[in-house]
Structures are given as structure tokens and as C-alpha cells.
C-alpha positions in Angstrom: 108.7 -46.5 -61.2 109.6 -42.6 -60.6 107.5 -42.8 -57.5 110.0 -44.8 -55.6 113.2 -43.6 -57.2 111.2 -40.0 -55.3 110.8 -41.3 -52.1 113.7 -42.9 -51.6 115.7 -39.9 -52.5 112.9 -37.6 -50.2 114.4 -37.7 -46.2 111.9 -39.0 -44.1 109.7 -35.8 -41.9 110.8 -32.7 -44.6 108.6 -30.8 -46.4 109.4 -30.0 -50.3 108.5 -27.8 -52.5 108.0 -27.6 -55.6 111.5 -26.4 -57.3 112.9 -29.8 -55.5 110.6 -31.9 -56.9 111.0 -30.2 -60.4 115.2 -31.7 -60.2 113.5 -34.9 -59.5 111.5 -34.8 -62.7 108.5 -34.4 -61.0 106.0 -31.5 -62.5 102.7 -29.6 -61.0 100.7 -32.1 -62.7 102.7 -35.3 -62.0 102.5 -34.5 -58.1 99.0 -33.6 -58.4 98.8 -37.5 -59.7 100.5 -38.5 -56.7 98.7 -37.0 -54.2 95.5 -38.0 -55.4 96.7 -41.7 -55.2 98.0 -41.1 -51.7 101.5 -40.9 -51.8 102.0 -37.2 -50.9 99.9 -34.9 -49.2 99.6 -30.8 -49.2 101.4 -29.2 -47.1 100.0 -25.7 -48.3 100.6 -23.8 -51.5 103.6 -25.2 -53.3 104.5 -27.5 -50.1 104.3 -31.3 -50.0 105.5 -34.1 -47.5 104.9 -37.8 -47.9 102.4 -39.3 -46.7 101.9 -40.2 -43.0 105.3 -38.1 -42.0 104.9 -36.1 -39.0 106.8 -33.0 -39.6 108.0 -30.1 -37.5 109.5 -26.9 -38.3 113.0 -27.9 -39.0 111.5 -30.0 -41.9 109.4 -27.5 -43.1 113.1 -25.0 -43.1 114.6 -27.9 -45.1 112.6 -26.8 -47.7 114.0 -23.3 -47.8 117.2 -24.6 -47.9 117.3 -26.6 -51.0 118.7 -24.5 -54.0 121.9 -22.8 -54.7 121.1 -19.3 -52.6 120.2 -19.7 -48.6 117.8 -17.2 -47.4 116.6 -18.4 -44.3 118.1 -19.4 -41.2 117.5 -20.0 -37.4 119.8 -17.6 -35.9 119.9 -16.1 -32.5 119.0 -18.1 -29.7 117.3 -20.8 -31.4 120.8 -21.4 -32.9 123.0 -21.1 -29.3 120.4 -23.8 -28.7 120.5 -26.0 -31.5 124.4 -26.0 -31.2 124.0 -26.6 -27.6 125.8 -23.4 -26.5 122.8 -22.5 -24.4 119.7 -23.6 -22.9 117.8 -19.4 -23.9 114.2 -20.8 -23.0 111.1 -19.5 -23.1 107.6 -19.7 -20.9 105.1 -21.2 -23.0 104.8 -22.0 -26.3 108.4 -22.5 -27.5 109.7 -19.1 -29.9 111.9 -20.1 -32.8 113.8 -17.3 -34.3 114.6 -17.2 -38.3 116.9 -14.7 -39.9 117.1 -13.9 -43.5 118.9 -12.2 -45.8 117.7 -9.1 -46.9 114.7 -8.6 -49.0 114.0 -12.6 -47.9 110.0 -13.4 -47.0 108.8 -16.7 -45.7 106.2 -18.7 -47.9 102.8 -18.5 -46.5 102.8 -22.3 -46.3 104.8 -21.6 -43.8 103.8 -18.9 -41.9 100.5 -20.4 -41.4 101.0 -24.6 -40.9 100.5 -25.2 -36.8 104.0 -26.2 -36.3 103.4 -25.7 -32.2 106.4 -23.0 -31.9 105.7 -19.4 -32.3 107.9 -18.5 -35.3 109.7 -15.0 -35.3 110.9 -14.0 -38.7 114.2 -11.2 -38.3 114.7 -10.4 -41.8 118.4 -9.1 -42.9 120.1 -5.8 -42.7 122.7 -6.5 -39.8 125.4 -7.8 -42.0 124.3 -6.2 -45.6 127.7 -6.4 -46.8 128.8 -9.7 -45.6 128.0 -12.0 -48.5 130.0 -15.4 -47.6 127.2 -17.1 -46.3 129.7 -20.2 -46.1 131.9 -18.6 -42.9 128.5 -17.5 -40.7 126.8 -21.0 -40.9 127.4 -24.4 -40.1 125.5 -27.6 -40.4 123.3 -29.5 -37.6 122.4 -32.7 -37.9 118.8 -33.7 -37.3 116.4 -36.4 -37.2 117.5 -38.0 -40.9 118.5 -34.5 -42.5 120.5 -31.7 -42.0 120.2 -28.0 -41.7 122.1 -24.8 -41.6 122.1 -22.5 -38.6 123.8 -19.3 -37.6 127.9 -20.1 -36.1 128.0 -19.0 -32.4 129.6 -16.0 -33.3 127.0 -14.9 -35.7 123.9 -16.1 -33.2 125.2 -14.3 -30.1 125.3 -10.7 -32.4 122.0 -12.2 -33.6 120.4 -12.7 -30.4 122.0 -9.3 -28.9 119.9 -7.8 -31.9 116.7 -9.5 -31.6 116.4 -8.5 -27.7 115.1 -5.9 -25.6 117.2 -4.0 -23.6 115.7 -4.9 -20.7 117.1 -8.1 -20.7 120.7 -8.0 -22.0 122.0 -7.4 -19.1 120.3 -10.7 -17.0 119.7 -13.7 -19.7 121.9 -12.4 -22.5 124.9 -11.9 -20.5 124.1 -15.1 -18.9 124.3 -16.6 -22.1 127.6 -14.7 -23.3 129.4 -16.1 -20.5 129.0 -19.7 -21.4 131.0 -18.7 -25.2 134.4 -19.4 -24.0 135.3 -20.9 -27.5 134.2 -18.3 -29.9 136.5 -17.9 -32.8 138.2 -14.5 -32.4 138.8 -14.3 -36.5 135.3 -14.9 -36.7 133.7 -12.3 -34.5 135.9 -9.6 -36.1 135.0 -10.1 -39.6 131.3 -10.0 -38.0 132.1 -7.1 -36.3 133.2 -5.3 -39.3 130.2 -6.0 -41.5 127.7 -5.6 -38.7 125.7 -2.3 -39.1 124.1 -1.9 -35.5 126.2 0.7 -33.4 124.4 -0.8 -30.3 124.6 -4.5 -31.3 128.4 -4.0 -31.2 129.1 -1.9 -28.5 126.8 -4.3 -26.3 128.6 -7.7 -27.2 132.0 -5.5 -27.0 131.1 -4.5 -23.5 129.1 -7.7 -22.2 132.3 -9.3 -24.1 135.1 -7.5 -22.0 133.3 -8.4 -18.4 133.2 -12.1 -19.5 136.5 -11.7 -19.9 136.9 -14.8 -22.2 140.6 -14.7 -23.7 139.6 -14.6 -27.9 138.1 -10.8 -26.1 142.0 -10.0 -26.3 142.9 -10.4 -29.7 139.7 -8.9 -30.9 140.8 -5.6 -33.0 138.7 -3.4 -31.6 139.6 0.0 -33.4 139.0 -1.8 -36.6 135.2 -2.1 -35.3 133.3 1.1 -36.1 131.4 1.6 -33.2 130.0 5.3 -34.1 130.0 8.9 -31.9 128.5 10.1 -29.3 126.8 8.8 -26.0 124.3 5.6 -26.3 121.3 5.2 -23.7 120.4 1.6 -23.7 119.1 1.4 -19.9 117.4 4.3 -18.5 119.3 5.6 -15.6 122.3 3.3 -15.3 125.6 4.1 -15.5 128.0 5.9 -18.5 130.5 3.1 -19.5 133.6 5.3 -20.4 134.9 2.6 -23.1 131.6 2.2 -25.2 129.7 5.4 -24.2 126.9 3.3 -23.1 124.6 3.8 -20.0 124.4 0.3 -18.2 123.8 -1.5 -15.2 126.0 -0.1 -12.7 128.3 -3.4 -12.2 128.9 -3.9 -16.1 130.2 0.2 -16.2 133.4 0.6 -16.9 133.9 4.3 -15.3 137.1 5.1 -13.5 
């Protein structure tokens, strides 16, 4: 019966869609059949999960992460904390951050199912030319699937980008200081591709006062980092390395 050979091939708490049940032989029509005997239910438009899962938003991602090209990601500080680098909370309702690659949009199944997070979509441009999607994420484990987050050294450029100033200099630096591991190789290949002039001259700076030892064998004049003088916090102080005004004790000004 293709119903079972279906659920026993359909992880337990995901949502599918309907390009994953197509490989599975399973057409508009066929699923339609299924639901009406009670062995799915709608998610939302194209969306399905079986029936009596409770699902959350990591199984609704798994969904749009099935198929050849990833688009979507969480990234940031939902992926330092997923990977257990850092505990970046939030008051309130809990903030998940998804990244995507350029031109990517989230389905409005999505957007609109009350997962209980607050989801904060960052589509791409910060690596545009940076197409080996393969060295920038890894796999989690969760619940009985898997999914694909940002690497550390991707996240923390991720999370530099997706805050306010205000607080780079407090929680993100707080949160730098715990990457004592990142890979150096890594990071400069990031570095390279990375289009923001302030993204890399803040993790450069917040980098150096760390003072983690893969810092050192960063190449640094490989890493375009633009002209000129940067404000980033009114009224602090001119780092003479980056050209950046910050907080007085991060300024490097002999």
C-alpha cells in the first residue's frame, strides 16, 4: 500500500511539500485522497505533515531543504546556538533568524503557520560570489531529522550583519570571545567573498581584542576592507587599524 511505504519513509514532526511527495510518487490528487481519509493534514498551501505530528519550525525548514539547491538557512545567532557556540537569547517570544541566498523568498505557508518564534528572514547579498554552499554549512541533528545551519565562521559574520550597532560592542563581542576554535582557512575565504565593508572591519577589530590565535594567521591584506573613515558608534573613538569609531576600550589609537 503506497501509504505506508510514505510514512515510513516521512520523519516523524517535518512538514513536506509537495516536490517531496512528487519523488515519492505521490501527486496533487493522490494526497488530496489521503488527507481526506486522515492520514495527512494541511499545513498551508503546498505544505503537509502527518497526521497528529506536532511540528515546530525546524520541521517546517526541513521542507525547504529537500531538493538539490539550498536556499534557506538559520544563520546568525540562531545558528551559534543551535551548534551550541552561544547562549544569544532573547526577551520574549524566541527570534529565529533565516538567511537565504539571494533572490530566495519563504513560502507563505510559512511565513504565516504560528510556529511560537518570531521568524526574521535575512535574504542574501553578503557573500554573492561565494557559491560552495558545501564549506559554509554543516549539519545538526534534531529530534529524528537533520538540518543545515550556517558553520561558526559564517554565523558570527552573519550575526555581525543582522545587528545594530548599538549592541556589537556588549552581546556580540561577548559572543565572539567564546569562538576560540574557528577555522582560520575558513574565515578567510569568508572574508574574501563578504561584501559588507563594516561586517568585516567589525569582526576584524572585535577579532583582534579577543585575541584568539586563528586571528594570527588570518591574511588580512587579502581582505578588502574599503577607504576612508567608518562611523559605527557615535562619538567613540577612531580605531587607527580599521578606521572605525568605537567604544573607547576596543580603539586601537597609539
Amino acid at each position: 500500500m503506497k501509504i505506508n511505504h510514505l510514512l515510513s519513509d516521512w520523519p516523524e514532526g517535518v512538514v513536506v511539500a509537495q516536490a517531496w511527495l512528487h519523488e515519492h510518487g505521490v501527486g496533487p490528487s493522490l494526497v488530496q485522497k489521503y488527507q481526506h481519509s486522515g492520514w495527512v493534514e494541511r499545513v498551508g498551501h503546498g505544505a503537509w505533515k502527518r497526521s497528529g505530528d506536532n511540528i515546530d519550525w525546524q520541521g517546517g525548514l526541513f521542507a525547504l531543504q529537500q531538493g538539490a539547491t539550498l536556499q534557506v538557512w538559520p544563520g546568525g545567532a540562531t545558528a551559534l546556538s543551535l551548534a551550541g557556540y552561544s547562549h544569544y537569547m532573547t526577551f520574549g517570544k524566541q527570534a529565529v533568524d533565516l538567511f537565504g541566498t539571494q533572490g530566495a523568498t519563504l513560502p507563505g505557508w510559512l511565513r504565516k503557520y504560528p510556529w511560537n518564534v518570531d521568524i526574521n528572514f535575512h535574504p542574501g547579498g553578503l557573500f554573492p560570489a561565494m557559491e560552495d554552499m558545501a564549506l559554509q554549512l554543516f549539519q545538526v541533528p534534531y529530534s529524528r531529522f537533520e538540518i543545515k545551519i550556517s558553520t561558526p565562521e559564517r554565523a558570527v559574520l552573519e550575526l555581525i550583519h543582522q545587528s545594530d550597532n548599538e549592541v556589537l560592542f556588549s552581546s556580540v563581542a561577548d559572543v565572539l570571545d567564546g569562538l576560540a576554535t574557528l577555522s582560520p582557512k575558513r574565515l578567510q575565504n569568508l572574508l574574501e567573498a563578504c561584501n559588507s565593508i563594516r561586517v568585516k572591519r567589525v569582526f576584524l577589530l572585535l577579532a583582534r581584542n579577543a585575541g584568539h590565535a586563528w586571528y594570527e594567521r588570518l591574511a588580512r591584506s587579502s581582505i578588502d576592507l574599503g577607504k576612508g573613515k567608518r562611523q559605527v558608534i557615535r562619538g567613540g573613538r577612531l580605531d587607527k587599524e580599521f578606521l572605525i569609531t568605537v567604544p573607547e576600550r576596543f580603539a586601537n589609537a597609539p
